[in-house]
Each structure stands twice: as structure tokens, then as C-alpha cells.
N, C-alpha and C positions, 0 to 999 in steps of 0.2 A: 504494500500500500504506500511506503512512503515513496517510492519510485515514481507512482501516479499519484501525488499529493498535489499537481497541480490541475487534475481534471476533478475532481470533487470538493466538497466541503462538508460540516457536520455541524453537529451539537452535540451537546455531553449533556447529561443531570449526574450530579454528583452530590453525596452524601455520607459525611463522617470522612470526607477524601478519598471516596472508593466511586469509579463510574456504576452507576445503576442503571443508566440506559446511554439511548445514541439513536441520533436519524441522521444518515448520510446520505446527499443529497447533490445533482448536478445539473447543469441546463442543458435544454436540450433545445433544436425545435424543428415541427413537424408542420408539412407544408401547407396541412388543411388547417394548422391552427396557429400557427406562430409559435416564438419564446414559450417555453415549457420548460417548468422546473420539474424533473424526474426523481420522487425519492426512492432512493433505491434499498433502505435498511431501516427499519422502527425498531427497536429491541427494546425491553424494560425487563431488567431479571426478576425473574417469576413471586421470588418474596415480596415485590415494589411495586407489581399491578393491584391495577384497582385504585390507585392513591391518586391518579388525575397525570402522571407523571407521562404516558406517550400524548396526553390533548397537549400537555404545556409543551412538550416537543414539537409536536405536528404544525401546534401554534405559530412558533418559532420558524419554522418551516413556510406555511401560509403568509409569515409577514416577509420572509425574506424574498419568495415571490411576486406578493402587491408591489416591496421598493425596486425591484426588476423589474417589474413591467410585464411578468408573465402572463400570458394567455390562458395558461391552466397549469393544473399542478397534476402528475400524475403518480401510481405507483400500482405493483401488483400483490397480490394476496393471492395465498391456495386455497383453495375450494374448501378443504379440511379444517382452515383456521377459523372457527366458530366465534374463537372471543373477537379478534382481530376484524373482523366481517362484522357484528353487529356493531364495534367503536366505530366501525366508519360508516357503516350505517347512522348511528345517532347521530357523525360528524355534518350527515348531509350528504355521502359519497354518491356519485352513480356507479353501481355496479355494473361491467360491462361484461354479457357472455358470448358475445358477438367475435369479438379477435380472439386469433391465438397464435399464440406464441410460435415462431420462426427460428431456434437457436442454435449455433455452428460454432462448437467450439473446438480445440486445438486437439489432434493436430488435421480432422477436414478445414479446419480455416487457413493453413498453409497447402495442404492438398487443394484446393479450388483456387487457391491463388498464383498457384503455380501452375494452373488450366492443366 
């Protein structure tokens, strides 16, 4: 990560000097919609959910998008993630079941690149 520390960014919540969570997060943008912040990570360790602690990140998240000028804020969840799906539900989220996912990773992404 610190190698790519300059295509991302984050937040921390932190407590007693110990991280409890982290949203990490990057811009992106998509032709139908403009600037998009992509969060790519929510975590909160499991003893620290429920305490408000992923809304005040998310929050955080949401404001650093309005002073960018983002278009929209995206991110994905598994199907399986039941608590995570109704916070974003309460958030306001739209749940999309329309896309799916396309992903190529190493090493077909040097195999197609090299045709």
C-alpha cells in the first residue's frame, strides 16, 4: 500500500491509540456520471459496531466528496453482508443488482496485455 499511497486516501477512528476502523477511499470518474469518489474499504472491528463509528466515517467520506465536487459516491457490498446492506440502506443507499462485476487480475492482466 505504501507504494500506491499516492492513488488513494482514508480515515482512521481511533480509540485508546488503537485504529478501530478505516474507509479508504479514491476518485474516480465514469462517463455517464462525472467525478466519483469510489470507497473502496469501510471496516469497524467487530467489538466497535453499532457505536455510530462506520456513519461518522462514511460521513467523512460524503463531505470529502461535496468539497470535490463529486457526482456521486460509490462503493460495493456482498450480497451476504446483512448488517452492512441495511446501514446503507438506513444511509439512503440505492442498491444496485443491475451491474456486475468484470474483474482480471494478475497474472490474465499481463496475459491480455501482452495480446
Amino acid at each position: 500500500m505504501q507504494a500506491d499511497r499516492g492513488h488513494f486516501d482514508f480515515f482512521v477512528a481511533i480509540s485508546n491509540g488503537e485504529v478501530i476502523g478505516m474507509a479508504i477511499y479514491f476518485f474516480a470518474y465514469f462517463t455517464c456520471v462525472g467525478k466519483s469518489l469510489y470507497l473502496d474499504d469501510l471496516y469497524v472491528k467487530p467489538e466497535f459496531r453499532g457505536k455510530g463509528i462506520a456513519k461518522q466515517l462514511v460521513n467523512n467520506v460524503f463531505k470529502t466528496a461535496k468539497s470535490n465536487n463529486c457526482k456521486r459516491v460509490r462503493w460495493q457490498v456482498l450480497d451476504w453482508n446483512a448488517n452492512a446492506i441495511e446501514m446503507y440502506k438506513k444511509l439512503g443507499a440505492n442498491l444496485d443488482t443491475e451491474w456486475i462485476n468484470c474483474d482480471f487480475v494478475e497474472p490474465t492482466i499481463s496475459e491480455l496485455a501482452n495480446g
